[in-house]
C-alpha positions as CSV (number, residue, x, y, z in Angstrom):
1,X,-48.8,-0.5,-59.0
2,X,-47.3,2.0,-62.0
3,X,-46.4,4.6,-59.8
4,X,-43.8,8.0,-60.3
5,X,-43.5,10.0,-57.3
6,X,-43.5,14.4,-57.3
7,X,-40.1,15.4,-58.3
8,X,-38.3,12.3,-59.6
9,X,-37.3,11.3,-63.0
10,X,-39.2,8.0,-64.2
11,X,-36.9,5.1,-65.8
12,X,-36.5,5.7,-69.1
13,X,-37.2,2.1,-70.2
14,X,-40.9,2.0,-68.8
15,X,-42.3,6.0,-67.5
16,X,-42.9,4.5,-64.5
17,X,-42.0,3.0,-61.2
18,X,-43.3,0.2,-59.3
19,X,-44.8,-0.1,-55.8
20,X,-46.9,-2.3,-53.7
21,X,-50.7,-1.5,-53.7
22,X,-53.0,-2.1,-50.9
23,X,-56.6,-1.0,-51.3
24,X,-57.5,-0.8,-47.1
25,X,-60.1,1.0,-45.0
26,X,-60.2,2.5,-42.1
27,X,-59.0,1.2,-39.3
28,X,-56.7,-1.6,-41.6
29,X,-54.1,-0.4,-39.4
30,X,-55.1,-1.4,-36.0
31,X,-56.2,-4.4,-37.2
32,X,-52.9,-5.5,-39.1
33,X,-51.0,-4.3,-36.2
34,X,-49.2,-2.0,-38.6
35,X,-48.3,1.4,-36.8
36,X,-48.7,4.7,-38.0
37,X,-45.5,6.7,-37.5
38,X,-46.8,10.0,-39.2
39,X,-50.1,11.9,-40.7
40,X,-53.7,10.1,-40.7
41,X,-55.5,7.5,-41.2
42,X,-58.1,6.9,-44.1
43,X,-61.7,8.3,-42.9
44,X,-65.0,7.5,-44.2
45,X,-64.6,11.2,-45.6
46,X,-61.7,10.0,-48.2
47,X,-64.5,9.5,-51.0
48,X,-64.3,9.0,-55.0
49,X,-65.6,12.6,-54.8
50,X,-62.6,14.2,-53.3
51,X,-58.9,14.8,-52.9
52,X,-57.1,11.6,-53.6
53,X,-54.8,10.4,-50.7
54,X,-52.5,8.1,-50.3
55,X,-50.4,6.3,-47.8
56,X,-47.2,5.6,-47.8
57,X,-44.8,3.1,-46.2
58,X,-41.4,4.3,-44.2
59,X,-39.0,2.8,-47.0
60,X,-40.5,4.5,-49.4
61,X,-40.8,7.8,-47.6
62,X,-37.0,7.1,-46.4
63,X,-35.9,6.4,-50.5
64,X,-37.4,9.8,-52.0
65,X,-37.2,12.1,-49.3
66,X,-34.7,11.3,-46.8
67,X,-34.5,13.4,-44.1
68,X,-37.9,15.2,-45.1
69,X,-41.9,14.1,-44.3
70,X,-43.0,12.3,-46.7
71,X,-47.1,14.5,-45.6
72,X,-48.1,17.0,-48.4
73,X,-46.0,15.2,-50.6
74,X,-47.6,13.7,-54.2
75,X,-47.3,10.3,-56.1
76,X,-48.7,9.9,-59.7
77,X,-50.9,6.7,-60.9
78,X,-48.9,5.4,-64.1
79,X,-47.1,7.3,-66.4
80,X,-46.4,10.9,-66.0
81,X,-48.4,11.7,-69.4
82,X,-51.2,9.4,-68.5
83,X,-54.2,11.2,-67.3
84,X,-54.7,9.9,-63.9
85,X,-54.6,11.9,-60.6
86,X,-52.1,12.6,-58.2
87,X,-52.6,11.3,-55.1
88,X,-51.3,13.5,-51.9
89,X,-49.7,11.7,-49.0
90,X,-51.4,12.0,-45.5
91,X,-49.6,9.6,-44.1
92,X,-46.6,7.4,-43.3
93,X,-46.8,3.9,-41.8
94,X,-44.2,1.6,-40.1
95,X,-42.5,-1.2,-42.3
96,X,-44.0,-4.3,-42.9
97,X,-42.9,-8.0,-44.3
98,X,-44.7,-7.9,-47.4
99,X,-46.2,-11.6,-49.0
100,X,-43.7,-10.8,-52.2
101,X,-43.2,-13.2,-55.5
102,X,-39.4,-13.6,-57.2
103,X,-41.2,-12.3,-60.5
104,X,-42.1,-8.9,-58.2
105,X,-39.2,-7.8,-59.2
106,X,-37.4,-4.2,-57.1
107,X,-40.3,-2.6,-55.3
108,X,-39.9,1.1,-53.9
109,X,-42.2,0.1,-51.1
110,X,-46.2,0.3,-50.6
111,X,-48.5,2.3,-51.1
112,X,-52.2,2.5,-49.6
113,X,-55.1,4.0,-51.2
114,X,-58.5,3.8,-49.7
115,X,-61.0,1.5,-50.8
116,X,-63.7,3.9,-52.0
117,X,-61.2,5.6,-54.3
118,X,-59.3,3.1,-55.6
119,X,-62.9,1.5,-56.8
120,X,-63.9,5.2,-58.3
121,X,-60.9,5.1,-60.3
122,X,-61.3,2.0,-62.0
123,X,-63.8,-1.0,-62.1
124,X,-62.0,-3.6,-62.6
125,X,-60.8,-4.5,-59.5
126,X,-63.1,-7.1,-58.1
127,X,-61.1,-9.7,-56.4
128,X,-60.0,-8.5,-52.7
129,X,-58.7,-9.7,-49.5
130,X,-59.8,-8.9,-46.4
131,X,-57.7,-9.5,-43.4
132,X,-60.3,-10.3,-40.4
133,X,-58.8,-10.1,-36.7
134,X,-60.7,-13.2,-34.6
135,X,-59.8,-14.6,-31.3
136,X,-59.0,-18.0,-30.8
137,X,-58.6,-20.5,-33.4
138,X,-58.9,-19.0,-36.8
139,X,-59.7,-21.7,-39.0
140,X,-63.1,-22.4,-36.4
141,X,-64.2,-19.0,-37.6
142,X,-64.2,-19.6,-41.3
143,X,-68.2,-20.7,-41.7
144,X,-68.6,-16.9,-39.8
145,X,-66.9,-15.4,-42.0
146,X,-69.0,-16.9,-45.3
147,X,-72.0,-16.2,-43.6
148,X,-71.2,-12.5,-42.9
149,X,-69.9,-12.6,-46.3
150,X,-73.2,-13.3,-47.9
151,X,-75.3,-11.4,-45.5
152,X,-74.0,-8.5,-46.8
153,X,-74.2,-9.4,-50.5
154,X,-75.1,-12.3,-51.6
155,X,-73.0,-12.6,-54.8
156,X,-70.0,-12.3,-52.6
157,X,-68.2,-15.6,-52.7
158,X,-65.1,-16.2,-50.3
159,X,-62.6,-18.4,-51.7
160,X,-58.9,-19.3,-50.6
161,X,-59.1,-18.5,-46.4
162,X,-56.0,-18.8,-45.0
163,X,-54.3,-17.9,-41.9
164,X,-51.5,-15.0,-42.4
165,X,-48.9,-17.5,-41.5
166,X,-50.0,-20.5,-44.4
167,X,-50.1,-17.6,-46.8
168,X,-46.7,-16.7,-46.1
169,X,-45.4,-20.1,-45.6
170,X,-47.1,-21.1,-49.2
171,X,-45.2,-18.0,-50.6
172,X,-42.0,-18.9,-49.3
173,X,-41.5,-22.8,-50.5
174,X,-39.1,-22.1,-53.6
175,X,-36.9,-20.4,-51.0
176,X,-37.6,-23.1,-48.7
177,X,-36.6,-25.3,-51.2
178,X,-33.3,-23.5,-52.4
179,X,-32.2,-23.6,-48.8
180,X,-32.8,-27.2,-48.5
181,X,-31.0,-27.7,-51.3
182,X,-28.2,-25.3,-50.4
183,X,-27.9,-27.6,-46.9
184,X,-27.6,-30.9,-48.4
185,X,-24.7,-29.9,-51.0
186,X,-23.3,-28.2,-48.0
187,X,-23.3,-31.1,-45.6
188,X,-22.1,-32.8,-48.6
189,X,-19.2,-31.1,-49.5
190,X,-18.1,-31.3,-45.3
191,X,-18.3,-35.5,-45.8
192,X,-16.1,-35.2,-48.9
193,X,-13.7,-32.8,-47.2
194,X,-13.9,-34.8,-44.1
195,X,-12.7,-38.1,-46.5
196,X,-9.8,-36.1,-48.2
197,X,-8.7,-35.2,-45.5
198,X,-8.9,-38.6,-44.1
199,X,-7.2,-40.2,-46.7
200,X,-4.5,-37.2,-47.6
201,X,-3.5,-38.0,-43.4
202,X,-3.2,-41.7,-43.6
203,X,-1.3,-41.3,-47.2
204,X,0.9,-39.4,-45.2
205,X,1.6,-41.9,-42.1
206,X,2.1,-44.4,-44.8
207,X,4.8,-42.4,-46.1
208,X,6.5,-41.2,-43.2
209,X,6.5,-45.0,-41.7
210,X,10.3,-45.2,-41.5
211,X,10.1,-41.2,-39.6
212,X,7.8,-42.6,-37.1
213,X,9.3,-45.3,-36.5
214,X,13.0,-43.6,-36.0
215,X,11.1,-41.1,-33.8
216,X,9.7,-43.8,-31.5
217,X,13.2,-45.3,-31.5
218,X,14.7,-42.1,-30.3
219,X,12.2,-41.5,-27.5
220,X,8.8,-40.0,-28.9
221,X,5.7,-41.4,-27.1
222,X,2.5,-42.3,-28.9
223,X,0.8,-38.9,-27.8
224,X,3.5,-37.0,-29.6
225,X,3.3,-39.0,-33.0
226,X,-0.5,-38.4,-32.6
227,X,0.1,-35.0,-32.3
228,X,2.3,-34.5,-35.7
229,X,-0.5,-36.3,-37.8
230,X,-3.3,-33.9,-35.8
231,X,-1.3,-30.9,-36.2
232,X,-1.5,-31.3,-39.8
233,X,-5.4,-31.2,-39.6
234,X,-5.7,-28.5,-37.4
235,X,-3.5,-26.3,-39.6
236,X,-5.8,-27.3,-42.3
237,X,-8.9,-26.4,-40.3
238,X,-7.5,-23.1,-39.1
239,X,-6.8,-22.2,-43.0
240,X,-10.5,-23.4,-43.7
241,X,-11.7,-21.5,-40.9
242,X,-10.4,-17.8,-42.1
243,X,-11.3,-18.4,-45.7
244,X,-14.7,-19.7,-44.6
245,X,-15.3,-16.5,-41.8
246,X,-14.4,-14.0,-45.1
247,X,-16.2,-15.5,-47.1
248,X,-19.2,-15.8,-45.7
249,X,-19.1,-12.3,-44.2
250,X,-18.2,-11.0,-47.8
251,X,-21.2,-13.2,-48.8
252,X,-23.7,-11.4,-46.1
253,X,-22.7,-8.3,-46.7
254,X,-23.8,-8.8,-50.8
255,X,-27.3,-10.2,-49.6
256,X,-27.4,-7.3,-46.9
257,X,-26.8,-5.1,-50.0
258,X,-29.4,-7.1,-52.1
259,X,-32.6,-7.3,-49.2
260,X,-31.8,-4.8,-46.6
261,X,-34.7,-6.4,-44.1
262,X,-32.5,-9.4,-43.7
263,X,-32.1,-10.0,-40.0
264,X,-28.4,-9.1,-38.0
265,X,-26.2,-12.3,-38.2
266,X,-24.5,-12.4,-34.5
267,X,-21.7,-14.7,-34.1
268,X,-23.5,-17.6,-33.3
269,X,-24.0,-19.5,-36.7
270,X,-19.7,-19.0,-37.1
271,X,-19.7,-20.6,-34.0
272,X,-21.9,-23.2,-34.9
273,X,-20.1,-24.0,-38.5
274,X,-16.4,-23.8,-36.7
275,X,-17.8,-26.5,-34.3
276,X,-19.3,-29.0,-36.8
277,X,-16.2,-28.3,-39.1
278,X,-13.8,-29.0,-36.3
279,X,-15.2,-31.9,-34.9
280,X,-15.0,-33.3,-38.7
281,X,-11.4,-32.6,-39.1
282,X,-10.8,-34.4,-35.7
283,X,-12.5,-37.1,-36.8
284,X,-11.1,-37.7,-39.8
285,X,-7.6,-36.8,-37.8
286,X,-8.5,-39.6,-35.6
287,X,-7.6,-43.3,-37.2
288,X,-4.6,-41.7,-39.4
289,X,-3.0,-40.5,-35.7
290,X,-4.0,-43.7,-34.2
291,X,-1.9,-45.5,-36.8
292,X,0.9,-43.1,-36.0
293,X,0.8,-43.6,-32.8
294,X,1.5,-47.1,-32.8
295,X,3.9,-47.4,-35.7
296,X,6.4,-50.1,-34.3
297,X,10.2,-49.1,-35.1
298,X,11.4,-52.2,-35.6
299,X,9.0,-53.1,-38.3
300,X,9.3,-49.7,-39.4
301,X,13.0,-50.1,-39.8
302,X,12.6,-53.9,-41.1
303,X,10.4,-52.4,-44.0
304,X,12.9,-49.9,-45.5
């Protein structure tokens, strides 16, 4: 929806805003589950005869008058020279997670209208979705909710019923994809990590024979050879570890910036990552120390 609210400056590019439109009636927010923080709900009474209302979500109360109530306030249709009517706010509702597209594009948040307006204003809207609340299995109610459908006008046609969740889901699969895709080069790049470092340690032991071996003639055991190839890789993972933590924190903080409804990230997925990395740096730790450890001197010495 074109929208530019009382008292702001539109974009010069376009005259307008944009915003979320839902066309609901009343009692669309008990049924969503959607909670009304402030004002009133649509009545029967909100009509294409009178004063145009609007509702409003909390973002988009919060982005153009923080610290104020968003009730009383106005929001034009369109263009501020176009000669549509302002719509007064009458109420505020909570947040929701809204079924959004990439192409959207930024969003100041939603606005509702009610029904009988919205089809006084303009005709051409004749495609809607209703959002029914049933109990038990939805999909067993769908032959209902045709039949209702068509008993109250036949050339009503129902098309596309979906649960909330398999709308959502279906809305979500080039995201689901990117992250899958994000995963794989990610569990990639730890298996070629995991073999440099592998093959960096046992180029090392290969050059440090003749040390090892003098060690062991001097008095090292096997554990402490083991331990100088090990510390090697553990240094390396500590290093790996503190760039990683920034980065990704420097990284959350952007998309934090980006979509502010991401959820809090506790410290359980650094957790997780510092595992699975250090258990692949011990691994690939493991066969260069074991080779250390059992460098024989003699040979060692024989060789140089």
């Amino acid at each position: 929806m074109n929208e530019n609210p009382d008292g702001t400056i539109p974009p010069v590019s376009r005259g307008f805003r944009q915003a979320y439109l839902r066309a609901t009636v009343p009692g669309y927010f008990t049924t969503a589950g959607q909670a009304l923080l402030e004002g009133r709900d649509f009545t029967d009474a909100d009509r294409g005869d009178t004063e145009s209302v609007c509702i409003v979500n909390a973002s988009y109360a919060r982005r153009f008058w923080p610290g104020q109530s968003a009730i009383g306030k106005r929001v034009k249709m369109g263009r501020l020279d176009e000669p549509r009517p302002w719509l007064k706010i009458v109420g505020m509702a909570a947040d929701h997670k809204v079924i959004a597209y990439p192409y959207d594009g930024e969003m100041d948040g939603t606005i509702f209208l009610p029904m009988n307006q919205l089809l006084a204003l303009s005709a051409a809207y004749h495609d809607f979705t209703f959002i029914v609340e049933t109990a038990g299995d939805p999909r067993a109610q769908e032959s209902a909710i045709r039949v209702a459908l068509t008993r109250a006008d036949p050339r009503l046609a129902a098309y596309e019923l979906n649960t909330m969740a398999d709308a959502a889901a279906t809305t979500r699969t080039t995201e689901r994809f990117a992250l899958v895709l994000v995963s794989l080069f990610g569990v990639l790049g730890l298996v070629l990590s995991a073999i440099g470092l592998y093959g960096l340690l046992s180029l090392q032991v290969a050059w440090r024979t003749r040390e090892f071996g003098i060690r062991s003639a001097l008095g090292a055991t096997a554990a402490g050879l083991a331990q100088l190839v090990t510390g090697q890789g553990l240094r390396l993972l500590a290093m790996g570890l503190l760039l990683g933590t920034a980065t990704a924190s420097a990284g959350l903080q952007l998309a934090a910036s980006r979509w502010p409804n991401l959820p809090a990230t506790g410290p359980v997925p650094y957790l997780a990552a510092a595992t699975v990395l250090a258990f692949a740096v011990l691994l690939a730790c493991w066969l260069p120390a074991r080779r250390a450890a059992r460098v024989d001197p003699i040979t060692a010495l024989r060789a140089e």
